[in-house]
Backbone atoms as SQL, in Angstrom:
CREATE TABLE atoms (id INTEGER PRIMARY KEY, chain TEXT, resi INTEGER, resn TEXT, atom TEXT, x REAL, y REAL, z REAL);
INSERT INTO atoms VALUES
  (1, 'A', 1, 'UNK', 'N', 136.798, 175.950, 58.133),
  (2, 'A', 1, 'UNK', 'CA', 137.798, 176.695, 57.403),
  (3, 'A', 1, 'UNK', 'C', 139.129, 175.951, 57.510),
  (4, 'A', 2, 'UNK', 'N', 139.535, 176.100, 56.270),
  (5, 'A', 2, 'UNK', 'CA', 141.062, 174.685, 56.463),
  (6, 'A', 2, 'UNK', 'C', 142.393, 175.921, 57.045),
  (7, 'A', 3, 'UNK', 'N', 143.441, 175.171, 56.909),
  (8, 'A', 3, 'UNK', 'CA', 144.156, 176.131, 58.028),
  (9, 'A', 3, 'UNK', 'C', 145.228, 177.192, 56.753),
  (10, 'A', 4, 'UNK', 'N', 145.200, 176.849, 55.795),
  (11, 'A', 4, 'UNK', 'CA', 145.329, 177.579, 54.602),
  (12, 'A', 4, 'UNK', 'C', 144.434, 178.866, 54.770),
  (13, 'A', 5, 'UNK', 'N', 143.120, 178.801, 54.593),
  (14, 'A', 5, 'UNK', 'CA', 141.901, 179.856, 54.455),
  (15, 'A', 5, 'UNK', 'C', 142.549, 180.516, 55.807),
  (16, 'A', 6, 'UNK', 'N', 142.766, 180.212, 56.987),
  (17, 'A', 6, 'UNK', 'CA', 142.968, 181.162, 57.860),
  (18, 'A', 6, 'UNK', 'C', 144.214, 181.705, 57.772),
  (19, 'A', 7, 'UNK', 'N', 145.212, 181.039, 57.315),
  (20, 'A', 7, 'UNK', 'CA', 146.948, 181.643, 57.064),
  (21, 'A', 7, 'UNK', 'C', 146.273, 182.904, 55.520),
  (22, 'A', 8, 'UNK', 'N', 145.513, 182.683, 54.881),
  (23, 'A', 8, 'UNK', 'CA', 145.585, 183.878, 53.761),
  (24, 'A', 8, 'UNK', 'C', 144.765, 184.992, 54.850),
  (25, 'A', 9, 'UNK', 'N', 143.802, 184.682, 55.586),
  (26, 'A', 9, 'UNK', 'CA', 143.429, 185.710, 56.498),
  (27, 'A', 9, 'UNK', 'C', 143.795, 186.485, 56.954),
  (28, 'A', 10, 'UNK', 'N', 144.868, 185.918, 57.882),
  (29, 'A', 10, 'UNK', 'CA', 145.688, 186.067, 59.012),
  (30, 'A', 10, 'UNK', 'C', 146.905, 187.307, 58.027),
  (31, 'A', 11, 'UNK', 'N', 147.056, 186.822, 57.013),
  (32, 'A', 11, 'UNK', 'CA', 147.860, 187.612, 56.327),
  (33, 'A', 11, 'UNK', 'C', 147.720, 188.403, 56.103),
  (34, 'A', 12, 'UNK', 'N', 146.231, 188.959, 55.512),
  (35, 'A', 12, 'UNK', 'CA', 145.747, 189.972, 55.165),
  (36, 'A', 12, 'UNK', 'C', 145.322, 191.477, 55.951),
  (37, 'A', 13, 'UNK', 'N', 144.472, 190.354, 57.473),
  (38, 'A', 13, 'UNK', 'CA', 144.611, 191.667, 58.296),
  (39, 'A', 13, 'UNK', 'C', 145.597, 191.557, 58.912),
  (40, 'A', 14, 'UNK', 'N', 146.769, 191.390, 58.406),
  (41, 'A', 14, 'UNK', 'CA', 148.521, 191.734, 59.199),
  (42, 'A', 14, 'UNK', 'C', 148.582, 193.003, 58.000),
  (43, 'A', 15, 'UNK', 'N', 148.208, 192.919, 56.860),
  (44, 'A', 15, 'UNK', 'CA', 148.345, 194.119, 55.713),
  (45, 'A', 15, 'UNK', 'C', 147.267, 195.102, 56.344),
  (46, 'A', 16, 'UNK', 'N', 145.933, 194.500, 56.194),
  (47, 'A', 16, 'UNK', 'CA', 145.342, 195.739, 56.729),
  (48, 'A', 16, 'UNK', 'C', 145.508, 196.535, 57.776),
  (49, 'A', 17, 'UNK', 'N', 146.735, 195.725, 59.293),
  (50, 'A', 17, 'UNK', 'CA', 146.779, 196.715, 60.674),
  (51, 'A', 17, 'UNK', 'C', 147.450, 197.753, 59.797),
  (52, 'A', 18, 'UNK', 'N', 148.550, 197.321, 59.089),
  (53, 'A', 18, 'UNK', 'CA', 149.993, 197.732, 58.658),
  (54, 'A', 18, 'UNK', 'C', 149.260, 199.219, 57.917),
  (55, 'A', 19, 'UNK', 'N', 147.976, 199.053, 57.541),
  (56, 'A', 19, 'UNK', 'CA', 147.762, 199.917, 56.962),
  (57, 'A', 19, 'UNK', 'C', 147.133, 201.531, 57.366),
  (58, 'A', 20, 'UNK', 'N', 146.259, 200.434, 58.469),
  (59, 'A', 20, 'UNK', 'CA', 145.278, 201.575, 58.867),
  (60, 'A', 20, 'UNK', 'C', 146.615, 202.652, 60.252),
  (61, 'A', 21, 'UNK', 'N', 147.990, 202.044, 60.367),
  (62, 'A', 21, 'UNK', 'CA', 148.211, 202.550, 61.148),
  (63, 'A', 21, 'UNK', 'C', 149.971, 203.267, 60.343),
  (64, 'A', 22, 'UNK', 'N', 149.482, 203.529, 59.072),
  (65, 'A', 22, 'UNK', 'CA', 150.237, 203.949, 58.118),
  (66, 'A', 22, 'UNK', 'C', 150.074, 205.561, 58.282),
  (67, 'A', 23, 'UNK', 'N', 150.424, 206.342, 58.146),
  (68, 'A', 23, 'UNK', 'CA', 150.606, 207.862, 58.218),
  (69, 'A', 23, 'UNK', 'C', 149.545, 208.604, 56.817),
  (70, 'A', 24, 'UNK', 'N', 150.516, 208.040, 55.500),
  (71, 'A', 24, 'UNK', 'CA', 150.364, 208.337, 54.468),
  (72, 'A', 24, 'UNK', 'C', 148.940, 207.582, 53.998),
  (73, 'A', 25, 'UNK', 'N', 148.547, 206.733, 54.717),
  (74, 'A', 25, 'UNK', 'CA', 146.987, 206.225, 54.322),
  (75, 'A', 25, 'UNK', 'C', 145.984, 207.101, 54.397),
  (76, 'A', 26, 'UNK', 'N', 144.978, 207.573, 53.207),
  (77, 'A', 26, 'UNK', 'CA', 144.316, 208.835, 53.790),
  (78, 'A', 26, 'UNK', 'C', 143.280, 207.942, 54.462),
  (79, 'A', 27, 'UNK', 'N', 142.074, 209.298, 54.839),
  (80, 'A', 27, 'UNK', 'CA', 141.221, 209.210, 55.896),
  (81, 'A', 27, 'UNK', 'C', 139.998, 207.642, 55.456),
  (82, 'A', 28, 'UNK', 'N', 139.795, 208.452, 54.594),
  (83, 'A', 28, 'UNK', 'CA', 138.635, 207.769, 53.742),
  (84, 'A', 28, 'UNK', 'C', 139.231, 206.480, 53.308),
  (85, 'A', 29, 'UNK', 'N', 140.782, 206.181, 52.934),
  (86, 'A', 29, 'UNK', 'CA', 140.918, 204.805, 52.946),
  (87, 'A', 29, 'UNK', 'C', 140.626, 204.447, 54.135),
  (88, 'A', 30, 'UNK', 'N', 141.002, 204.659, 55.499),
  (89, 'A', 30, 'UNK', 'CA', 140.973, 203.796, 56.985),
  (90, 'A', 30, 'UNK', 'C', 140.104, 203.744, 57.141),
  (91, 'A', 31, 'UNK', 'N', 138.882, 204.349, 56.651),
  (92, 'A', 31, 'UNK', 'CA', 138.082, 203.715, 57.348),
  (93, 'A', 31, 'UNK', 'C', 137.218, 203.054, 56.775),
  (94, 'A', 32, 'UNK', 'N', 137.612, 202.351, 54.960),
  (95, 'A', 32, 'UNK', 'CA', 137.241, 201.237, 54.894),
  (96, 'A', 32, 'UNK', 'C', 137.617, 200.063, 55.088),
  (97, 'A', 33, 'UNK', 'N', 139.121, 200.079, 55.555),
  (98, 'A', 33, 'UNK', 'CA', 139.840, 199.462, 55.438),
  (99, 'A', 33, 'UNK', 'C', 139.541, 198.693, 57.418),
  (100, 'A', 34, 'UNK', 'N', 139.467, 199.828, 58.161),
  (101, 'A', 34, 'UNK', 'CA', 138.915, 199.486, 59.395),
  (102, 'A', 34, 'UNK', 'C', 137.752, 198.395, 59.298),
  (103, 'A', 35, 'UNK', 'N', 136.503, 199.395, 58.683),
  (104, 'A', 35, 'UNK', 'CA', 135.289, 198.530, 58.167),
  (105, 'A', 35, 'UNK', 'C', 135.950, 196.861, 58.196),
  (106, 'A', 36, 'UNK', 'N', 136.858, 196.556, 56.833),
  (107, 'A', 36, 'UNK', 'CA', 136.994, 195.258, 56.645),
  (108, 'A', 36, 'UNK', 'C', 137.830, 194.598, 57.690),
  (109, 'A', 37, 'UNK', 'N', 138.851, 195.316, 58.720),
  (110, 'A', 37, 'UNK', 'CA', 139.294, 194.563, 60.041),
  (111, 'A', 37, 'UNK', 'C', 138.005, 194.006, 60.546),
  (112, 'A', 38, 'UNK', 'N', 137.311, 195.120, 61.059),
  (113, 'A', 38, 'UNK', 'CA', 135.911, 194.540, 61.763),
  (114, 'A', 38, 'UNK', 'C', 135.354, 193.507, 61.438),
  (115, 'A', 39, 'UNK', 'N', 135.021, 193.215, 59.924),
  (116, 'A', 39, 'UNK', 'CA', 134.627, 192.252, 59.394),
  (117, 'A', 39, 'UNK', 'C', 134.913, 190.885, 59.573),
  (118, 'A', 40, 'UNK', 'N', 136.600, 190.715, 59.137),
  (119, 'A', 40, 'UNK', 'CA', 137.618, 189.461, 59.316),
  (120, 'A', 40, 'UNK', 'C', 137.190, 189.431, 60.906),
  (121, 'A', 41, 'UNK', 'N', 137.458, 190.224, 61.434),
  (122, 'A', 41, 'UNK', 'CA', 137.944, 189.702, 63.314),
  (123, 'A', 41, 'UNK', 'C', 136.405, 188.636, 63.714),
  (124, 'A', 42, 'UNK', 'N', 135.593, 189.505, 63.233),
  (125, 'A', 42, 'UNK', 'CA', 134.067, 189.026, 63.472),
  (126, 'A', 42, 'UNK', 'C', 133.719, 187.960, 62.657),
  (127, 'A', 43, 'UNK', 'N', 134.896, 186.981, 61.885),
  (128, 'A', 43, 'UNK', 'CA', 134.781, 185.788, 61.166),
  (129, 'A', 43, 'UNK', 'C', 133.732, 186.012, 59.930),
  (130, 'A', 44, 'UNK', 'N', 133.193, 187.504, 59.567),
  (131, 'A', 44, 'UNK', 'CA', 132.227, 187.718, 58.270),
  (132, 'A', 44, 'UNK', 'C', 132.513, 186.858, 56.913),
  (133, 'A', 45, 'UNK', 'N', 132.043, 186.608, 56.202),
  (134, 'A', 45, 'UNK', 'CA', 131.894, 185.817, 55.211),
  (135, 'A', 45, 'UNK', 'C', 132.921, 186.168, 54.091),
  (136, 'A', 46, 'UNK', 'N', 134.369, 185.737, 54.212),
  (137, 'A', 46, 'UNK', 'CA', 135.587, 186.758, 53.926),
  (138, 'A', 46, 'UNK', 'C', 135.376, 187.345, 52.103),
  (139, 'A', 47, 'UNK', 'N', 134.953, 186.400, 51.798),
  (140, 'A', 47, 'UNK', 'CA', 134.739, 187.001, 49.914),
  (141, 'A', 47, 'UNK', 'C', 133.817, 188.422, 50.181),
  (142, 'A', 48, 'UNK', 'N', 132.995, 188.499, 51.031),
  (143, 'A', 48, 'UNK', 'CA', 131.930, 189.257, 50.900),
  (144, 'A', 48, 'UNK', 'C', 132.748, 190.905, 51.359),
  (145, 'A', 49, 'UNK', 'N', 133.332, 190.304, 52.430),
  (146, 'A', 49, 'UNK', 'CA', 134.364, 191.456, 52.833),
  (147, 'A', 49, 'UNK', 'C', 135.235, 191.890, 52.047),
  (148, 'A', 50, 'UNK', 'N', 135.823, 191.089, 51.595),
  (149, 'A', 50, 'UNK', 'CA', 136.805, 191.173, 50.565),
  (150, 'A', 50, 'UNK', 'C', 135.963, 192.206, 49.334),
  (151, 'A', 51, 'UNK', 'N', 135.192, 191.658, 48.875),
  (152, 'A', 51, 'UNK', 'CA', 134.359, 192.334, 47.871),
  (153, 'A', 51, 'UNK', 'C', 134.029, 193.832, 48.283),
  (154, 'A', 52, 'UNK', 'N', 133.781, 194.025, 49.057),
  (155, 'A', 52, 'UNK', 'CA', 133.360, 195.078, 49.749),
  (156, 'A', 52, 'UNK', 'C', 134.028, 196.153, 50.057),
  (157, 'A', 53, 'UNK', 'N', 135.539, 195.365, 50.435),
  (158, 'A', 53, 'UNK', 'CA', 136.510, 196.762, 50.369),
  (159, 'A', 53, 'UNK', 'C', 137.104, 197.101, 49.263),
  (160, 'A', 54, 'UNK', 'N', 137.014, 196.255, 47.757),
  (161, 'A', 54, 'UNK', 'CA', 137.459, 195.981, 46.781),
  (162, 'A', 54, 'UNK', 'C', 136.482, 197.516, 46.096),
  (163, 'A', 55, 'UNK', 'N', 134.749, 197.301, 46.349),
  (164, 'A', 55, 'UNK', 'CA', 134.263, 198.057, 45.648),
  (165, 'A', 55, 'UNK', 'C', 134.120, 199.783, 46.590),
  (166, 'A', 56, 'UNK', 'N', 134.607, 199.587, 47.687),
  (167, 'A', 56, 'UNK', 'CA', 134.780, 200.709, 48.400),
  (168, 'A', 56, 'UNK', 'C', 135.759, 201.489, 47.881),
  (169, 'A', 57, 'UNK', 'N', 137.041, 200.680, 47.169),
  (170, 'A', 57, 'UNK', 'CA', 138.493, 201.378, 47.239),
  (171, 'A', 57, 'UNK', 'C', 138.410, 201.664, 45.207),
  (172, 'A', 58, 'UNK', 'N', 137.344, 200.926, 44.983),
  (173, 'A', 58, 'UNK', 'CA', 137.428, 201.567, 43.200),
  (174, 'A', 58, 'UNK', 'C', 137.270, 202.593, 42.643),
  (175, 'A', 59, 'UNK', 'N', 136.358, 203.455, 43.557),
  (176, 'A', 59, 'UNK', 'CA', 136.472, 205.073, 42.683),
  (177, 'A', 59, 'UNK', 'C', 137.254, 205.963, 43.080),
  (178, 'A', 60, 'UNK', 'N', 138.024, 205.852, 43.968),
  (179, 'A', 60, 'UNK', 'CA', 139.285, 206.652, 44.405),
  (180, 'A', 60, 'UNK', 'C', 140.639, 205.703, 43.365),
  (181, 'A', 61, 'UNK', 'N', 140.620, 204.469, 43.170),
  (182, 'A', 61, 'UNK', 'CA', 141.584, 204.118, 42.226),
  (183, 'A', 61, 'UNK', 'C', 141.314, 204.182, 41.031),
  (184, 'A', 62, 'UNK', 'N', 139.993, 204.546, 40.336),
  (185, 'A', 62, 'UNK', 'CA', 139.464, 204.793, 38.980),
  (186, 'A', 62, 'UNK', 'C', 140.110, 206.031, 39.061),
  (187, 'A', 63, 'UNK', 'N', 140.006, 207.089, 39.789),
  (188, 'A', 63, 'UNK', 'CA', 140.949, 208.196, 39.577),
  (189, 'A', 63, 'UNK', 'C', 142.143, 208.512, 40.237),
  (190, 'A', 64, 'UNK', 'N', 142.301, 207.152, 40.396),
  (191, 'A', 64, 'UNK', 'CA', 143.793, 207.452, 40.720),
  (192, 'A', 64, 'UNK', 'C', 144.350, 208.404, 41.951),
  (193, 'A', 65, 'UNK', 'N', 143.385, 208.254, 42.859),
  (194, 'A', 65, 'UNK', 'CA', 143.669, 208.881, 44.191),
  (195, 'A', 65, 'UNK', 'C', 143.586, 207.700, 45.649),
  (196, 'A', 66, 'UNK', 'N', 144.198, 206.871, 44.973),
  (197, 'A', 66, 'UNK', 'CA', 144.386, 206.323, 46.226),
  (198, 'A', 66, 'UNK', 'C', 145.847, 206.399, 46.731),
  (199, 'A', 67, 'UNK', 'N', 146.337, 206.195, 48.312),
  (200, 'A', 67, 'UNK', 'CA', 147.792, 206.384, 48.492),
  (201, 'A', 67, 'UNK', 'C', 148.580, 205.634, 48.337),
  (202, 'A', 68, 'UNK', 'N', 149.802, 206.016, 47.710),
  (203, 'A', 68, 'UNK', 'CA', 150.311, 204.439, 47.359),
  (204, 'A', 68, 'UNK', 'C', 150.808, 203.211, 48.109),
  (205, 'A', 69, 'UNK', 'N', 150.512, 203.143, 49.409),
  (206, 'A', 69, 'UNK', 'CA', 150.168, 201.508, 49.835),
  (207, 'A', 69, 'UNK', 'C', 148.990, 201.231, 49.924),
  (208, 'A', 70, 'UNK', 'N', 148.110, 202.162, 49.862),
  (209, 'A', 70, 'UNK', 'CA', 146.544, 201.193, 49.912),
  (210, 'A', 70, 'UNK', 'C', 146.576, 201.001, 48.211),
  (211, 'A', 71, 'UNK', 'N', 146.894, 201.635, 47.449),
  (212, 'A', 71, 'UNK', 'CA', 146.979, 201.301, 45.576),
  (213, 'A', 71, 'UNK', 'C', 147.432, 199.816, 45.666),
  (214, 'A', 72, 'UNK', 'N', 148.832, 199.591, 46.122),
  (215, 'A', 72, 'UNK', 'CA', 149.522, 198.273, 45.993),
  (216, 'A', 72, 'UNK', 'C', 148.382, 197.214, 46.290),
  (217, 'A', 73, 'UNK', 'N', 148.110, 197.640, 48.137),
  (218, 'A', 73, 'UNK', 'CA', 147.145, 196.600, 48.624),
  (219, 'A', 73, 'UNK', 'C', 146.025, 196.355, 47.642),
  (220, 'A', 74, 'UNK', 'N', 145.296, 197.285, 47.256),
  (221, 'A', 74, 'UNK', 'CA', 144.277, 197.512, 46.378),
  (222, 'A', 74, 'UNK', 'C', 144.402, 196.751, 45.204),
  (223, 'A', 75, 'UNK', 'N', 145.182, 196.451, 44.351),
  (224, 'A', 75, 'UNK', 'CA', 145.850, 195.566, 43.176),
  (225, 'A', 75, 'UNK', 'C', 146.213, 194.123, 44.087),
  (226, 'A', 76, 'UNK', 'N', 146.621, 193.606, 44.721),
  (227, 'A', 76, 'UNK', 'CA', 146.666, 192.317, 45.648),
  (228, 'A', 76, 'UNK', 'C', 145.241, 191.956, 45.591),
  (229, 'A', 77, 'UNK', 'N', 144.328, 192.618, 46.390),
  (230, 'A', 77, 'UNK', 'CA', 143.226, 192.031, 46.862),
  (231, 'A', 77, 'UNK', 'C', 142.076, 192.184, 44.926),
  (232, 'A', 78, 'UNK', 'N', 142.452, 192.835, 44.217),
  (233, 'A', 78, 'UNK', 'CA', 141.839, 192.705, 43.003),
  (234, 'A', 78, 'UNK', 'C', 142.082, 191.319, 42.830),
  (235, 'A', 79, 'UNK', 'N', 143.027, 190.616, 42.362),
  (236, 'A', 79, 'UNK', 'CA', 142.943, 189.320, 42.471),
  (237, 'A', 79, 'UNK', 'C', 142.363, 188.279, 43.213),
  (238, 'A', 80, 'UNK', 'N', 141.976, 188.674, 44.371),
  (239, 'A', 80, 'UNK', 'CA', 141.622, 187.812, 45.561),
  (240, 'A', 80, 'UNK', 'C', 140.274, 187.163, 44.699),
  (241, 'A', 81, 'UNK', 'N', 140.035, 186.265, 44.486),
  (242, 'A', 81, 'UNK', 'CA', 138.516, 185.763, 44.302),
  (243, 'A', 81, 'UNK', 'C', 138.348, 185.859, 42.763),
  (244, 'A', 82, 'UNK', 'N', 139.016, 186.718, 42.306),
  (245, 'A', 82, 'UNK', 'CA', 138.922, 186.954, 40.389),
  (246, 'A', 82, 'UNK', 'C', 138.947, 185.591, 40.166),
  (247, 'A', 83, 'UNK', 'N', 139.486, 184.575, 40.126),
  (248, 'A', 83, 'UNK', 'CA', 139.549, 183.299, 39.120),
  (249, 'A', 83, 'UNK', 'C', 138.510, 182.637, 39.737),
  (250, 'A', 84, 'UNK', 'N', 138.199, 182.056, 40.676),
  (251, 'A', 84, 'UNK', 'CA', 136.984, 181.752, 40.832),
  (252, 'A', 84, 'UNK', 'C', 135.754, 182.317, 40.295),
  (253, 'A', 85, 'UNK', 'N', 135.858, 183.647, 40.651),
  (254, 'A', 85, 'UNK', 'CA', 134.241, 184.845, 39.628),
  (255, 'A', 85, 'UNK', 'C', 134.774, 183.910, 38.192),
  (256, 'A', 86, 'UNK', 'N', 135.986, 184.408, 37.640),
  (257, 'A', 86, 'UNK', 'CA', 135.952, 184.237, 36.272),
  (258, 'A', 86, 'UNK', 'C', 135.424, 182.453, 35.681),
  (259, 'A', 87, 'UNK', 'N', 136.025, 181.562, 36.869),
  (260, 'A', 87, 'UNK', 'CA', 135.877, 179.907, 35.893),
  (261, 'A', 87, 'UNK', 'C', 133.921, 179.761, 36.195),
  (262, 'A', 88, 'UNK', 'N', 133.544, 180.683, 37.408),
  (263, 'A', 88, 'UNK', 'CA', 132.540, 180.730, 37.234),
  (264, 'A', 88, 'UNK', 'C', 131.580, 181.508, 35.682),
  (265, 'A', 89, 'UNK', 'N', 131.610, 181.944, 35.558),
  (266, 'A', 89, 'UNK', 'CA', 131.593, 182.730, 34.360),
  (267, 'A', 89, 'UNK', 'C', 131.752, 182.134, 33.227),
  (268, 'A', 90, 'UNK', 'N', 133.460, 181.399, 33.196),
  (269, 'A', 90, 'UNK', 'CA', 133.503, 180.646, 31.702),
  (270, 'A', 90, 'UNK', 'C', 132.295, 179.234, 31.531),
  (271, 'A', 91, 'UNK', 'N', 132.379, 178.912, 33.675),
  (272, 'A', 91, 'UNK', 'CA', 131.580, 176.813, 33.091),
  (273, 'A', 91, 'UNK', 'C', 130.320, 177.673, 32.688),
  (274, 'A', 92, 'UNK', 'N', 129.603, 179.014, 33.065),
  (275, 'A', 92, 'UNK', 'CA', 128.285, 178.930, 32.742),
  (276, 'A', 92, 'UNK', 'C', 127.840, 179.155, 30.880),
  (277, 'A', 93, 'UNK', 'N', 129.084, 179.827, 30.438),
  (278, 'A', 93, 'UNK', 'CA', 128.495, 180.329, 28.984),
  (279, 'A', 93, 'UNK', 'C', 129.111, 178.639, 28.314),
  (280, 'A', 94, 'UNK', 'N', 130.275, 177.611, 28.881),
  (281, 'A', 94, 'UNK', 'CA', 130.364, 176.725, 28.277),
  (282, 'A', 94, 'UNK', 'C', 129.326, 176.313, 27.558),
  (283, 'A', 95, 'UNK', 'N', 128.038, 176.230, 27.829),
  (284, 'A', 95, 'UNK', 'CA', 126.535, 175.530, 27.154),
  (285, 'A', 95, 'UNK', 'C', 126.334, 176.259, 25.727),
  (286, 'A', 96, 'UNK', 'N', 126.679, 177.504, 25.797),
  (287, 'A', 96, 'UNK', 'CA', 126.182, 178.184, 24.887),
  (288, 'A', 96, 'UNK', 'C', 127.566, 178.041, 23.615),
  (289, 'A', 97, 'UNK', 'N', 128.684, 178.019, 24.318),
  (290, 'A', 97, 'UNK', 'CA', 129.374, 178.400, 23.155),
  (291, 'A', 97, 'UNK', 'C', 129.880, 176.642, 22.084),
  (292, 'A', 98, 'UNK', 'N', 129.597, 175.713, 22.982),
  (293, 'A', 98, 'UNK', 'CA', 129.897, 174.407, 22.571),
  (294, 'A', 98, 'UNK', 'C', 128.721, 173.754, 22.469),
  (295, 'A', 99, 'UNK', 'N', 127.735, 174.168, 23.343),
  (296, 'A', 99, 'UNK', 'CA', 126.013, 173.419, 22.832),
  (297, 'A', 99, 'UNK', 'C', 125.708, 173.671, 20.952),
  (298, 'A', 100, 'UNK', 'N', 126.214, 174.573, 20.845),
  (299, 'A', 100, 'UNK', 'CA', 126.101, 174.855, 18.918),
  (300, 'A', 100, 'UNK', 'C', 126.881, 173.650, 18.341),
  (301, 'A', 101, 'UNK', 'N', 128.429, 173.454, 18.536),
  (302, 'A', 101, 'UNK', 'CA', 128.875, 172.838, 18.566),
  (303, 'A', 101, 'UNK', 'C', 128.545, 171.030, 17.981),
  (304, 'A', 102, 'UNK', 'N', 127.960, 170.880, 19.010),
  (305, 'A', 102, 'UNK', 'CA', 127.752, 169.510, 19.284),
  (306, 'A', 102, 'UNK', 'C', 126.730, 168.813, 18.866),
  (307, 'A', 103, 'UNK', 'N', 125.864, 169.735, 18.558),
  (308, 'A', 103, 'UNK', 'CA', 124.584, 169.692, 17.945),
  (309, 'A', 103, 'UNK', 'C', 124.454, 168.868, 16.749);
């Protein structure tokens, strides 16, 4: 892991202590949000974690019940990994949409 990958880490569960030891954080956020401390501390496979609290924290923000610092956090970590998913995504349909193309 380069020392970048651990400074975005390191950053993150500094957001997540900040969080789980927030007042206004409800229940059910902390303790996914715990979940993903556990994860990071235990060096887990951080996208996977990441992913994980991403799809933990979506149906309380689909309706709009999350509190508003886990919302903020929640919109931060949406980005986390999106452009990678996405250029993954664009090189694979590249074949299809320029293989006509070229033909």
């Amino acid at each position: 892991m380069t020392k970048k990958q651990d400074k975005t880490i390191e950053a993150i569960l500094v957001k997540i202590y900040d969080l789980i030891v927030d007042p206004t954080v409800k229940e059910e956020e902390r303790k996914l949000l715990v979940n993903a401390k556990n994860g990071l501390e235990k060096q887990q496979y951080f996208p996977r974690v990441m992913k994980d609290l991403e799809v933990g924290l979506r149906p309380m923000a689909m309706r709009s019940q999350l509190s508003k610092p886990t919302g903020k956090f929640y919109l931060e970590i949406l980005g986390q990994g999106k452009m990678e998913e996405w250029l993954g995504y664009g090189l694979s349909a590249t074949p299809l949409m320029f293989g006509s193309i070229i033909k």
